[in-house]
NUDO-465240 format. One record per residue (C-alpha): residue number from 1; x, y, z; residue in three letters. Coordinates in nm, 3 decimals, padded with zeros to 5 digits. Layout:
@i NUM; u X; v Y; w Z; aa ALA
...
//
This chain:
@i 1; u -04.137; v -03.251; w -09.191; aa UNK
@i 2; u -04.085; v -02.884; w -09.279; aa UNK
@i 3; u -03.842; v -02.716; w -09.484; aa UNK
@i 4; u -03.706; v -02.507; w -09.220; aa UNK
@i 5; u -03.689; v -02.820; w -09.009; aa UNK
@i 6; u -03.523; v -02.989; w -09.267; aa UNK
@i 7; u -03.217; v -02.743; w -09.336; aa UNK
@i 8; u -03.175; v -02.692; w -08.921; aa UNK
@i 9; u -02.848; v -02.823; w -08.882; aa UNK
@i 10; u -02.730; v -03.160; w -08.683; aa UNK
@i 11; u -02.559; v -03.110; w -08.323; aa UNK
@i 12; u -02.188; v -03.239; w -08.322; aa UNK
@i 13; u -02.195; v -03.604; w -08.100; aa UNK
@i 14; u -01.962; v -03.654; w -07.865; aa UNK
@i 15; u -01.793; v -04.008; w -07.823; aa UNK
@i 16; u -01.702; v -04.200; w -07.585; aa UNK
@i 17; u -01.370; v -04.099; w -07.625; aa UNK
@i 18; u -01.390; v -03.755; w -07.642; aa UNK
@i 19; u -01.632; v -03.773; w -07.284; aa UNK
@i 20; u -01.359; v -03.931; w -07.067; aa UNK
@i 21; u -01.064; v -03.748; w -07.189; aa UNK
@i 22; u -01.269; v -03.449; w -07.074; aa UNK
@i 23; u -01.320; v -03.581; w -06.783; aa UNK
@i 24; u -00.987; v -03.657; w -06.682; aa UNK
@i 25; u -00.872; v -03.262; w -06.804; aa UNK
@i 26; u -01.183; v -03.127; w -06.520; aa UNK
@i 27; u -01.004; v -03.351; w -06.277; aa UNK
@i 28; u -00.628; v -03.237; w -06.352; aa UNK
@i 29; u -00.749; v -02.893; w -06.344; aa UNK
@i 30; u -00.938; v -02.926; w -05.996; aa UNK
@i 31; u -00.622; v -03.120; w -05.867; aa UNK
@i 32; u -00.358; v -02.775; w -05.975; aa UNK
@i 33; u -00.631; v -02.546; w -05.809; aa UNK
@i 34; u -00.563; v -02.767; w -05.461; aa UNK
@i 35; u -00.233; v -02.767; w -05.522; aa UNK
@i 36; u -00.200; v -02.416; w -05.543; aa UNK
@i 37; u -00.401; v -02.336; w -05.265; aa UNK
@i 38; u -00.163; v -02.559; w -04.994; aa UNK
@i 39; u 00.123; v -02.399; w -05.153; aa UNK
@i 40; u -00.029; v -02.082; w -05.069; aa UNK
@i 41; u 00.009; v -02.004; w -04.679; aa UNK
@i 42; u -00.399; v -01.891; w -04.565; aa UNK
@i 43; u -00.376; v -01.552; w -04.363; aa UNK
@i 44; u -00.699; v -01.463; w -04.284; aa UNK
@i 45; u -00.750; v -01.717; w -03.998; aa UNK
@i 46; u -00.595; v -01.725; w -03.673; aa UNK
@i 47; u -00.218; v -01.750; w -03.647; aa UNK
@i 48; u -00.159; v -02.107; w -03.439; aa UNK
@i 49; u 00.085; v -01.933; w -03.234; aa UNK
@i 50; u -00.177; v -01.711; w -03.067; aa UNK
@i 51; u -00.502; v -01.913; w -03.100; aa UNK
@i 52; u -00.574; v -01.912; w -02.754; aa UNK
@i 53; u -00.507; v -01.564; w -02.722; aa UNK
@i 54; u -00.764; v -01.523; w -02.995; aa UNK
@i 55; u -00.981; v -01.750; w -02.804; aa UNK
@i 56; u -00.976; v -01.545; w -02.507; aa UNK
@i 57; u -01.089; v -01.202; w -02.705; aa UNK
@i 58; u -01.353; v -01.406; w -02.806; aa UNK
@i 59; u -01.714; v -01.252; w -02.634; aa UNK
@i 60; u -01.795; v -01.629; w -02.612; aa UNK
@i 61; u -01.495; v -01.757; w -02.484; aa UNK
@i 62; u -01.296; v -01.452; w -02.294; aa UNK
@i 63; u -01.270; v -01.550; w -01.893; aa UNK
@i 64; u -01.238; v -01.146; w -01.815; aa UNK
@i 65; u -01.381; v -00.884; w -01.955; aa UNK
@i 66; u -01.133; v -00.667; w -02.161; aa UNK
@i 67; u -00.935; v -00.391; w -01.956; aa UNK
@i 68; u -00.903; v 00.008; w -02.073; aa UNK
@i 69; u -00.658; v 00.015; w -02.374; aa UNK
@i 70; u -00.721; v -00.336; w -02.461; aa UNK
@i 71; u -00.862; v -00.437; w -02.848; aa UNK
@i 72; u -01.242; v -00.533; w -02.825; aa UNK
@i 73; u -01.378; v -00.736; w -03.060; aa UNK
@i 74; u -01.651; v -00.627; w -03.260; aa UNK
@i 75; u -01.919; v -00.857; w -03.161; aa UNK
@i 76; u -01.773; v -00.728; w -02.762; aa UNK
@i 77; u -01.834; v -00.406; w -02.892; aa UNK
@i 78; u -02.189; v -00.440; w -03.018; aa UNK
@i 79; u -02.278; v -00.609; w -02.675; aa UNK
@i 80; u -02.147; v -00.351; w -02.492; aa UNK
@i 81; u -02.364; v -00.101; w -02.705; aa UNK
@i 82; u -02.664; v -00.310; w -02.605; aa UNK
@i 83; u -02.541; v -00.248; w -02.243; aa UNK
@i 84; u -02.430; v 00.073; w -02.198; aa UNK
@i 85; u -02.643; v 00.276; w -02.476; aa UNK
@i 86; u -02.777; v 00.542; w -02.295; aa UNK
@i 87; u -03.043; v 00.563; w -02.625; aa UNK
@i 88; u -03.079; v 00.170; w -02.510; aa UNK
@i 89; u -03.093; v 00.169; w -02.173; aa UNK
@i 90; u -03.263; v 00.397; w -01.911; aa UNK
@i 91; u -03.029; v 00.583; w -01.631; aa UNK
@i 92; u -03.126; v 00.294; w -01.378; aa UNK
@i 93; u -03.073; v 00.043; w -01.616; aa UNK
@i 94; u -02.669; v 00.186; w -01.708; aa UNK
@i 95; u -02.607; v 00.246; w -01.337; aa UNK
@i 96; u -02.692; v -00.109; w -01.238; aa UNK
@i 97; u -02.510; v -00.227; w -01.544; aa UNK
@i 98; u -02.246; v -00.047; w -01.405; aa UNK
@i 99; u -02.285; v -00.144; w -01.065; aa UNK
@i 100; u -02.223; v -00.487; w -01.157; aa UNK
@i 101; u -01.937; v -00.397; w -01.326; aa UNK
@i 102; u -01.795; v -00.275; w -01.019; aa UNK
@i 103; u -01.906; v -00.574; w -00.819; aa UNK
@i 104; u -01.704; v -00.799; w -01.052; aa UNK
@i 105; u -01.393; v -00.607; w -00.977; aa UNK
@i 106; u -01.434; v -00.585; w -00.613; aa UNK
@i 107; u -01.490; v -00.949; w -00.636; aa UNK
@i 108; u -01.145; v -01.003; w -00.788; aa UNK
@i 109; u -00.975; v -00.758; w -00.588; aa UNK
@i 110; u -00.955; v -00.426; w -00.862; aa UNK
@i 111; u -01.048; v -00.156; w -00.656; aa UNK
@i 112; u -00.906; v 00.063; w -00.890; aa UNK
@i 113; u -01.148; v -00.048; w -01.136; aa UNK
@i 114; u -01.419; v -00.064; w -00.901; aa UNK
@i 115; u -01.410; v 00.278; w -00.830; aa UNK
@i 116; u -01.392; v 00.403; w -01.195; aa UNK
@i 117; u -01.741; v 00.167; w -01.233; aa UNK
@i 118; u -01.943; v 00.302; w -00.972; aa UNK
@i 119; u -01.836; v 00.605; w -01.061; aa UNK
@i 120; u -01.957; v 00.547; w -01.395; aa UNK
@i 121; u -02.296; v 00.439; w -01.232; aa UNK
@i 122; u -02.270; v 00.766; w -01.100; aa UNK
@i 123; u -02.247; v 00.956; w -01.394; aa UNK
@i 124; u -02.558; v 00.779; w -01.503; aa UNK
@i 125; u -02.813; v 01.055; w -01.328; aa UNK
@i 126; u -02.996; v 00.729; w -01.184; aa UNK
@i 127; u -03.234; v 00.927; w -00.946; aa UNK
@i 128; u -03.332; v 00.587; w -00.767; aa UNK
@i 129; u -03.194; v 00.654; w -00.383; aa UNK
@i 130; u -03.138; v 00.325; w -00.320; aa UNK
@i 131; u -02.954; v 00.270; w -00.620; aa UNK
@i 132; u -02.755; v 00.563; w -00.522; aa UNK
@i 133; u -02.697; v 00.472; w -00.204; aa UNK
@i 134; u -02.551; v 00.126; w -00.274; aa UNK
@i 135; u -02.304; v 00.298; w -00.555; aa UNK
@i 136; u -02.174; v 00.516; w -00.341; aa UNK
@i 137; u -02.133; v 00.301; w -00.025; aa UNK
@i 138; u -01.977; v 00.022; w -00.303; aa UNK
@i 139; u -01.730; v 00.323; w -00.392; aa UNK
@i 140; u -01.675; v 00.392; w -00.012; aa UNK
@i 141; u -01.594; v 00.016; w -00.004; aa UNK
@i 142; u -01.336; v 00.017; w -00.288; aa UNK
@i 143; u -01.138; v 00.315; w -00.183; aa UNK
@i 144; u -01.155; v 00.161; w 00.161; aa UNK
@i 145; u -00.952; v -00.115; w 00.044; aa UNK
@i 146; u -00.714; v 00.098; w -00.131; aa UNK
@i 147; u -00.650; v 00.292; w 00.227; aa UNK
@i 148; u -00.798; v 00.625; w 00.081; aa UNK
@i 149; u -00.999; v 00.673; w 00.404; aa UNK
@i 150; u -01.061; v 01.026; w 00.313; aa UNK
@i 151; u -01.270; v 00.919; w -00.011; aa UNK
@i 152; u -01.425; v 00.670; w 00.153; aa UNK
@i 153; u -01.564; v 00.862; w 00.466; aa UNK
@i 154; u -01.698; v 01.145; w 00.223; aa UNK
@i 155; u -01.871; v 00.850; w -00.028; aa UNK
@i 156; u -02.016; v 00.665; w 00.326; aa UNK
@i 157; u -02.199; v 00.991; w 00.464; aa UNK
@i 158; u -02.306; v 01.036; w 00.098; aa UNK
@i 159; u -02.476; v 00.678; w 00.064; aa UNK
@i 160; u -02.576; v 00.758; w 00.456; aa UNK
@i 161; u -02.746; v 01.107; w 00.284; aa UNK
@i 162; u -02.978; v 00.861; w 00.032; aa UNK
@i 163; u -02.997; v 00.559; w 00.281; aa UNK
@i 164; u -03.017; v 00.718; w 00.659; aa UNK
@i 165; u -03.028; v 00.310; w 00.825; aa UNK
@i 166; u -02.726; v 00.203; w 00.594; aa UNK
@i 167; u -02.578; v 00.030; w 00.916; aa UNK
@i 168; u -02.274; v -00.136; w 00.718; aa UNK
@i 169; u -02.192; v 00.220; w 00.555; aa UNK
@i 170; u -02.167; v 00.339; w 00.853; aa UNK
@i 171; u -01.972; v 00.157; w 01.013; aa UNK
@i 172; u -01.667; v 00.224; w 00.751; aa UNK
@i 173; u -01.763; v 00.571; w 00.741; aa UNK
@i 174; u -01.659; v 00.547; w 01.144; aa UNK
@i 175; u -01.379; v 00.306; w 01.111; aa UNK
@i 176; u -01.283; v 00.579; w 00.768; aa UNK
@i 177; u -01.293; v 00.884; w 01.008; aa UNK
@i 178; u -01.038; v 00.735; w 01.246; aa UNK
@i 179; u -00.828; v 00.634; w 01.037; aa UNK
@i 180; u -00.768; v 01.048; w 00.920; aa UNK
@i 181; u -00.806; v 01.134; w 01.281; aa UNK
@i 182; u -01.121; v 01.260; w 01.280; aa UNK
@i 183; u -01.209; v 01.185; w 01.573; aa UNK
@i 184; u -01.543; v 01.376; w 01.658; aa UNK
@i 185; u -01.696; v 01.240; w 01.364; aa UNK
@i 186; u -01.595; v 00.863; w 01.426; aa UNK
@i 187; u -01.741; v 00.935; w 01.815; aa UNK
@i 188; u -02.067; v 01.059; w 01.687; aa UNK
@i 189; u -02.090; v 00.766; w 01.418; aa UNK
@i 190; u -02.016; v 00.533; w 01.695; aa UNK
@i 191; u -02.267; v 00.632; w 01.899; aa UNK
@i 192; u -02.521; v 00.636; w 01.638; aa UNK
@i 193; u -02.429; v 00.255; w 01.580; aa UNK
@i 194; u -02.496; v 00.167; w 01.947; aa UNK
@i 195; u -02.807; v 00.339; w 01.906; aa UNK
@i 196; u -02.919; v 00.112; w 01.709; aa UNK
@i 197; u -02.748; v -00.238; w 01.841; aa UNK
@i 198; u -02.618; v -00.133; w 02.193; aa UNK
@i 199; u -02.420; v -00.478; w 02.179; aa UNK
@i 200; u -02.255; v -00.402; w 01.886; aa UNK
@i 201; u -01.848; v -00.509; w 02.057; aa UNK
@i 202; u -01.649; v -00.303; w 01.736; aa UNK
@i 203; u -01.825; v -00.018; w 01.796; aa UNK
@i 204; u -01.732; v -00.028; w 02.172; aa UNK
@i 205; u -01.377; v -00.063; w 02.110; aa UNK
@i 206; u -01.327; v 00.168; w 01.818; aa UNK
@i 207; u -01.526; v 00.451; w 02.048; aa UNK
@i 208; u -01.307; v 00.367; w 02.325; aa UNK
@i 209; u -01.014; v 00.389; w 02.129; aa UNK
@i 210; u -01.094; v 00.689; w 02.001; aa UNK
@i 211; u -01.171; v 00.857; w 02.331; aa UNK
@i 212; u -00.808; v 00.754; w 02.397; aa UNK
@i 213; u -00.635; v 00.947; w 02.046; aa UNK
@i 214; u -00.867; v 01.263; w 02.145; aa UNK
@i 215; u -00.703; v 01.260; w 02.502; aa UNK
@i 216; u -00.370; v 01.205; w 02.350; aa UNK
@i 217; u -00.409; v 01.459; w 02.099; aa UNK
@i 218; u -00.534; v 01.748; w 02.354; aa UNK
@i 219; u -00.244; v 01.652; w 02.492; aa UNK
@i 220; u -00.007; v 01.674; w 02.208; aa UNK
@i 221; u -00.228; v 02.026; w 02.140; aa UNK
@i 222; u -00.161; v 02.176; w 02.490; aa UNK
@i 223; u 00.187; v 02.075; w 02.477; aa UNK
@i 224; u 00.256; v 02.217; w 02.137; aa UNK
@i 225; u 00.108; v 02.546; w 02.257; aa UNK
@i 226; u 00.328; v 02.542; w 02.550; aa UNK
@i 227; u 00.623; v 02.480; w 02.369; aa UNK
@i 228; u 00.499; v 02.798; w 02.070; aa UNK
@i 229; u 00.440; v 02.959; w 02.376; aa UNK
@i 230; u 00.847; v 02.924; w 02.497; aa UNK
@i 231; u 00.988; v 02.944; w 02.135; aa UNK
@i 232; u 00.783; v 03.288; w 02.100; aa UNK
@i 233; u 00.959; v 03.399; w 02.450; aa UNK
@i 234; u 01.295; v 03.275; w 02.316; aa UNK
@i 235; u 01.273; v 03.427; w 02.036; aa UNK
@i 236; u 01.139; v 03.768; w 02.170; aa UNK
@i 237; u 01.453; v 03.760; w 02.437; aa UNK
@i 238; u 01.736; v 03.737; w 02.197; aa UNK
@i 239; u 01.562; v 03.987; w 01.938; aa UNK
@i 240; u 01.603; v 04.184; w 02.282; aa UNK
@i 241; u 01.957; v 04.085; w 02.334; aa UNK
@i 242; u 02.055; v 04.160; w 01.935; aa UNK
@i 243; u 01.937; v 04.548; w 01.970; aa UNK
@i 244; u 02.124; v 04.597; w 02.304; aa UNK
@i 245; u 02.457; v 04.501; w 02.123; aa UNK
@i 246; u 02.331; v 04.737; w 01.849; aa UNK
@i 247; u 02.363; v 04.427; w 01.585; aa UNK
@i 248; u 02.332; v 04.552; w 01.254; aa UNK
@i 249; u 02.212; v 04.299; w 00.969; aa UNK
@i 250; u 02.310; v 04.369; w 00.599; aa UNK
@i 251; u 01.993; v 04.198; w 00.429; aa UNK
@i 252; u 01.764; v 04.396; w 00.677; aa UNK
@i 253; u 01.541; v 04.663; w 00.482; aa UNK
@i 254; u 01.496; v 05.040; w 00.683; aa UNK
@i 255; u 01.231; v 05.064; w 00.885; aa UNK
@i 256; u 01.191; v 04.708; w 00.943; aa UNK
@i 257; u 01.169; v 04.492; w 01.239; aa UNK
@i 258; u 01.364; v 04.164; w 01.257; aa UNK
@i 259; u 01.218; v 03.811; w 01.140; aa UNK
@i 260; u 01.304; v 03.483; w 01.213; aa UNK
@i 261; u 01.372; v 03.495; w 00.840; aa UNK
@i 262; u 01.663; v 03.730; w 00.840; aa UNK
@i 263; u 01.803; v 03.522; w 01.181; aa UNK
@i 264; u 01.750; v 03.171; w 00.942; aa UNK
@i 265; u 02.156; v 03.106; w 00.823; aa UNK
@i 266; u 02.179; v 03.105; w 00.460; aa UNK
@i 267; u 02.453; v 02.870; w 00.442; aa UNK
@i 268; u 02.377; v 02.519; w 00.452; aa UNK
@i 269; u 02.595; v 02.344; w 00.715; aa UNK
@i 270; u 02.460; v 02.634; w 00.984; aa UNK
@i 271; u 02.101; v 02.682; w 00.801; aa UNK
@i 272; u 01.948; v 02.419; w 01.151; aa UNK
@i 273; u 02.147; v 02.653; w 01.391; aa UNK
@i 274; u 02.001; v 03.016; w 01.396; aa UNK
@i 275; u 02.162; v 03.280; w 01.650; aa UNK
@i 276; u 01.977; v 03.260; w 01.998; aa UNK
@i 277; u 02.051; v 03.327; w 02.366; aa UNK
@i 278; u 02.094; v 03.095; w 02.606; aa UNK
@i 279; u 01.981; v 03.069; w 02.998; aa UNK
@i 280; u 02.286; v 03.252; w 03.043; aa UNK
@i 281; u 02.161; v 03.537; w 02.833; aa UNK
@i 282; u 02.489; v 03.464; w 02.587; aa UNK
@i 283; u 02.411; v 03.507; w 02.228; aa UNK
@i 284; u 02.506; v 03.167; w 02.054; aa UNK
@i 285; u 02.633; v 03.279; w 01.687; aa UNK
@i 286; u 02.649; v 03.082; w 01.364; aa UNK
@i 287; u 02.946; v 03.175; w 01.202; aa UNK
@i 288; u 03.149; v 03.086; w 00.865; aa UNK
@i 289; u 03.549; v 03.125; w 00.827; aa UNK
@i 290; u 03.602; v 03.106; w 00.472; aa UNK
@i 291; u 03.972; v 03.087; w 00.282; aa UNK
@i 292; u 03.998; v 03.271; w 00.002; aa UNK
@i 293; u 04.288; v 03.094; w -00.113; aa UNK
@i 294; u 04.166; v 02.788; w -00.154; aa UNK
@i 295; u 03.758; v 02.831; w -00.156; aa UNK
@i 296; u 03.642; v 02.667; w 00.105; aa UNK
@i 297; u 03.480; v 02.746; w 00.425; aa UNK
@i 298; u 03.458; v 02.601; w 00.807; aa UNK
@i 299; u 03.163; v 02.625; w 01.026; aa UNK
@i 300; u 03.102; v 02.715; w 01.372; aa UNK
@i 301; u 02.763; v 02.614; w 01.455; aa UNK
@i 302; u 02.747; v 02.720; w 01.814; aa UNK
@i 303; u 02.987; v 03.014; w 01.881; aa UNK
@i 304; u 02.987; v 03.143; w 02.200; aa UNK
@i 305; u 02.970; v 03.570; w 02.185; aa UNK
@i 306; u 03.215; v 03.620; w 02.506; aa UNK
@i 307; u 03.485; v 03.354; w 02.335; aa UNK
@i 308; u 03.766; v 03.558; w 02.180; aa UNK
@i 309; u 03.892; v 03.531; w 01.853; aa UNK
@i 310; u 04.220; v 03.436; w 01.931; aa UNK
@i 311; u 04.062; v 03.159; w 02.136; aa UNK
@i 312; u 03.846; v 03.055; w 01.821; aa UNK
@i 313; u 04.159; v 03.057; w 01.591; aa UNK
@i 314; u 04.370; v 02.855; w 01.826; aa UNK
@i 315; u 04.080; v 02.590; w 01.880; aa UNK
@i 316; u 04.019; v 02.568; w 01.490; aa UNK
@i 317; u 04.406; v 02.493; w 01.392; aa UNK
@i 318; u 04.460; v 02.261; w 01.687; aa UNK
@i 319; u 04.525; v 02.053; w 01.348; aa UNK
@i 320; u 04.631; v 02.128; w 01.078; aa UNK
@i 321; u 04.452; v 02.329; w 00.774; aa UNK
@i 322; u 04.422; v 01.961; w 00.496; aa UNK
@i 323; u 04.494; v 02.164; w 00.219; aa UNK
@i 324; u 04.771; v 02.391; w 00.395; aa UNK
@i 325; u 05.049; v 02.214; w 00.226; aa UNK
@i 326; u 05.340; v 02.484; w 00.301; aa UNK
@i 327; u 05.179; v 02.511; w 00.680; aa UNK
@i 328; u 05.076; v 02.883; w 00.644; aa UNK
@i 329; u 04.791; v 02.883; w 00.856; aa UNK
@i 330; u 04.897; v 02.888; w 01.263; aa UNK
@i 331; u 04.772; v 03.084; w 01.502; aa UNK
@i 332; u 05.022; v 03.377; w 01.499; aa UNK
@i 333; u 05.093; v 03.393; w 01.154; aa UNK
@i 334; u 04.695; v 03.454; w 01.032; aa UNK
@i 335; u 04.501; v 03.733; w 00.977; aa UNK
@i 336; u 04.115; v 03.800; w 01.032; aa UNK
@i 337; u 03.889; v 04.033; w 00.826; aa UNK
@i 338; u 03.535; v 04.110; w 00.779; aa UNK
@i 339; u 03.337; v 04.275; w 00.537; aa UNK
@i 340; u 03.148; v 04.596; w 00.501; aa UNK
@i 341; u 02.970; v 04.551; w 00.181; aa UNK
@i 342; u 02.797; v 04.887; w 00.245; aa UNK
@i 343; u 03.055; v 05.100; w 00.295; aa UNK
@i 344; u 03.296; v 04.877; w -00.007; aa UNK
@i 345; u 03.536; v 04.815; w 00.260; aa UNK
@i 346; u 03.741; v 04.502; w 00.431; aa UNK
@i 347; u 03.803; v 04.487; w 00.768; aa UNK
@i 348; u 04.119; v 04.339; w 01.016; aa UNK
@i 349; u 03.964; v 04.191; w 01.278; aa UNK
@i 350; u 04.160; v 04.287; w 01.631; aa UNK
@i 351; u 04.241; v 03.896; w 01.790; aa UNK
@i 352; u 04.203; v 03.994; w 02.179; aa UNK
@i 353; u 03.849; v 04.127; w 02.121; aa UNK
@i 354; u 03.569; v 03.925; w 02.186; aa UNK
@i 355; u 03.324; v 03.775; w 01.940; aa UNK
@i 356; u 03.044; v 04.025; w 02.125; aa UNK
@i 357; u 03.244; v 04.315; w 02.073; aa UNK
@i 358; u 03.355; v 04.270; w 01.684; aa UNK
@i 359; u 03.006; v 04.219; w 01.607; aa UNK
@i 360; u 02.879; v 04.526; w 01.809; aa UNK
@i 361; u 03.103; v 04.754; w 01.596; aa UNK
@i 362; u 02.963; v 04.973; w 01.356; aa UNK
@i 363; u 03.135; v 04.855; w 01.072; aa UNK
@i 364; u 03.043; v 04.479; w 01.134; aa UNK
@i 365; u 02.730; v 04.339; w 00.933; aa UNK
@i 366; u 02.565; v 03.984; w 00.965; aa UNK
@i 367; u 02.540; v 03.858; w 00.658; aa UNK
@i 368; u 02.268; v 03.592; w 00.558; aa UNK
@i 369; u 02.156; v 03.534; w 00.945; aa UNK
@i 370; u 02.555; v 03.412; w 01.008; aa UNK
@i 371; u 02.906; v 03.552; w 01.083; aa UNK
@i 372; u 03.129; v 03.580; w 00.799; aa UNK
@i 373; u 03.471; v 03.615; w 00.833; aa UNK
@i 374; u 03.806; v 03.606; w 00.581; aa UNK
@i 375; u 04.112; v 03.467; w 00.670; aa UNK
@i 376; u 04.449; v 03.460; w 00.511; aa UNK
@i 377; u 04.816; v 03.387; w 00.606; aa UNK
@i 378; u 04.965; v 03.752; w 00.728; aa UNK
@i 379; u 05.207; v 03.944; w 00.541; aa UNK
@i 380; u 05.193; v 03.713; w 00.232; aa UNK
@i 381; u 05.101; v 03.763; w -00.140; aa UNK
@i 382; u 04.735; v 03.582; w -00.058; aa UNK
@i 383; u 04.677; v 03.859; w 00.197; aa UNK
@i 384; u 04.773; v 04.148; w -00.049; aa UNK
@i 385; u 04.572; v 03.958; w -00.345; aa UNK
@i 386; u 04.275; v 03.947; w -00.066; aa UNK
@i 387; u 04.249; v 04.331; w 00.014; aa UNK
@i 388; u 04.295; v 04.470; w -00.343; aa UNK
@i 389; u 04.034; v 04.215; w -00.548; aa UNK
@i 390; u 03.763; v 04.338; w -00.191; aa UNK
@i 391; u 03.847; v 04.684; w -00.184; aa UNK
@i 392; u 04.059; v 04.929; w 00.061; aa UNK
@i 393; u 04.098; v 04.775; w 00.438; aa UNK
@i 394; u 03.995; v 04.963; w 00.768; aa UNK
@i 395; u 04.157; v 04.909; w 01.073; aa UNK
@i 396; u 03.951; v 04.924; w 01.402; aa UNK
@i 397; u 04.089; v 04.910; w 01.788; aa UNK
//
């Protein structure tokens, strides 16, 4: 044996003693580290309140796919990548993709959704006419459903363009084209069908009833041309009848011929009654009496031009004025006016004249396609009040 062996020092043995007590300390220690962990509540996993909803996000587990807006799960994600790619997949391959897509929804009812796939497909560039073809009749399909028959006859004659024999497209593109009442192009659709299977019943009876709506709506043309045709005449006889009176209108520019826009009543209650003449030639006048004193107005929707005032003003208080409280207003104790906004003047309206012959004056204006006329209890501080706040009065006989 060497020196250097020799002076190498002895390692320490441990007893018996010394190994279990060691022991048991490794085994206390593990036990506090489990201890601590239960005490500690794990949040990384999935909350048991919501497990199956965590479940369902699962790509291995979901029973839909996820909708727009909803949280995909990353492994979802990295599928669809594989799927939709466009560095992945070629423009076929993403329009069928998306074609099945759209499929699925049909399937289950989401039009919506089917429409925003094919669409999608679409927006692939797939230059495969049959492909096209079946996207957009699938589109027609979906919008069908939703009752956009507008949409779906323009996506059926665009499959139709791609796919001329697309039977089944073209029969919704037909049955589309009626629906919007277009009824030439549902005819010639129709016949094309029975073209091709002369037994084809629908196509009979949806040609047939469409043969029926164009009748009906020549019909509904000629008679809507007839009636233009009388309104025009009306209209042309009592712009006739308002220049023989020598009706002046205050909204009318010079130099100007009248409208049925300046004869349209501005007011409300009278705006569905505009002057015209009857088969009597009598001009029928809208007209508004309005009260100052407590500002309001009536309406006369229908007043007849040879009625006289006092006639109007006795008919109008056969009851009682609701908010006439002190029973000023009675025929007898009321006065008329009018105003001349042109000439910054009020004026008393003579009661024994006729309606005709007030507004033939030269000082009378209609005023927003109507009559307007003021009245106030005579002799009375509302009268006075009346003529000084709208300027000096003129008298006419």
């Amino acid at each position: 044996m060497s020196e250097t062996e020799t002076e190498k020092p002895k390692k320490n043995q441990i007893t018996d003693e010394e190994r279990l007590e060691l022991a048991a300390k490794l085994d206390q220690e593990l036990d506090d580290f489990i201890e601590g962990l239960e005490k500690k509540r794990y949040t990384e996993g999935w909350p048991e309140d919501r497990w199956q909803e965590e479940m369902d996000k699962h790509p291995f587990f979901m029973k839909k796919p996820p909708q727009p807006g909803d949280e995909v799960h990353p492994l979802f994600e990295g599928l669809q990548k594989l799927k939709y790619d466009p560095d992945e997949n070629t423009a076929e391959d993403l329009a069928l993709s998306y074609k099945e897509d759209g499929n699925f929804y049909v399937k289950h009812k989401k039009f919506r959704m089917g429409v925003y796939s094919y669409t999608e497909g679409l927006k692939a560039k797939c230059d495969n006419p049959e492909v096209l073809a079946t996207l957009y009749n699938n589109r027609s399909a979906s919008h069908f459903f939703l009752k956009n028959y507008r949409s779906a006859l323009s996506d059926a004659e665009k499959a139709l363009e791609y796919k001329p024999n697309y039977s089944k497209c073209r029969w919704r593109a037909a049955q589309s084209a009626f629906f919007i009442s277009k009824f030439d192009v549902c005819k010639q659709l129709c016949e094309e069908i029975l073209e091709e299977d002369p037994k084809n019943t629908a196509a009979k009876e949806l040609i047939s009833q469409t043969k029926t709506k164009m009748q009906e709506a020549e019909r509904n043309e000629r008679k809507a041309a007839a009636e233009a045709k009388k309104k025009l005449t009306r209209f042309h006889r009592t712009i006739d009848a308002i220049k023989d009176r020598g009706v002046k209108f205050d909204d009318m520019k010079p130099n100007t011929r009248l409208t049925e826009e300046l004869l349209r009543p501005k007011f409300l209650p009278l705006e569905d009654f505009p002057v015209h003449l009857d088969e009597d030639n009598i001009l029928i006048w809208p007209a508004a009496f309005s009260y100052p004193e407590f500002m309001f107005s009536d309406f006369q929707q229908n007043l007849n031009e040879d009625a006289l005032m006092e006639d109007v003003i006795v008919t109008m208080f056969s009851e009682p004025l609701p908010c006439d409280k002190d029973g000023k207003y009675k025929p007898g104790k009321i006065s008329v006016y009018f105003e001349n906004r042109k000439a910054a003047s009020v004026i008393k309206v003579d009661l024994s004249k006729s309606i005709k012959e007030i507004v033939s004056s030269k000082n009378f204006y209609v005023s927003g396609g109507s009559l307007l006329f003021f009245v106030v209890p005579t002799d009375t501080q509302i009268e006075k009040e009346f003529i000084n706040e709208t300027r000096r009065p003129m008298v006419y006989t």
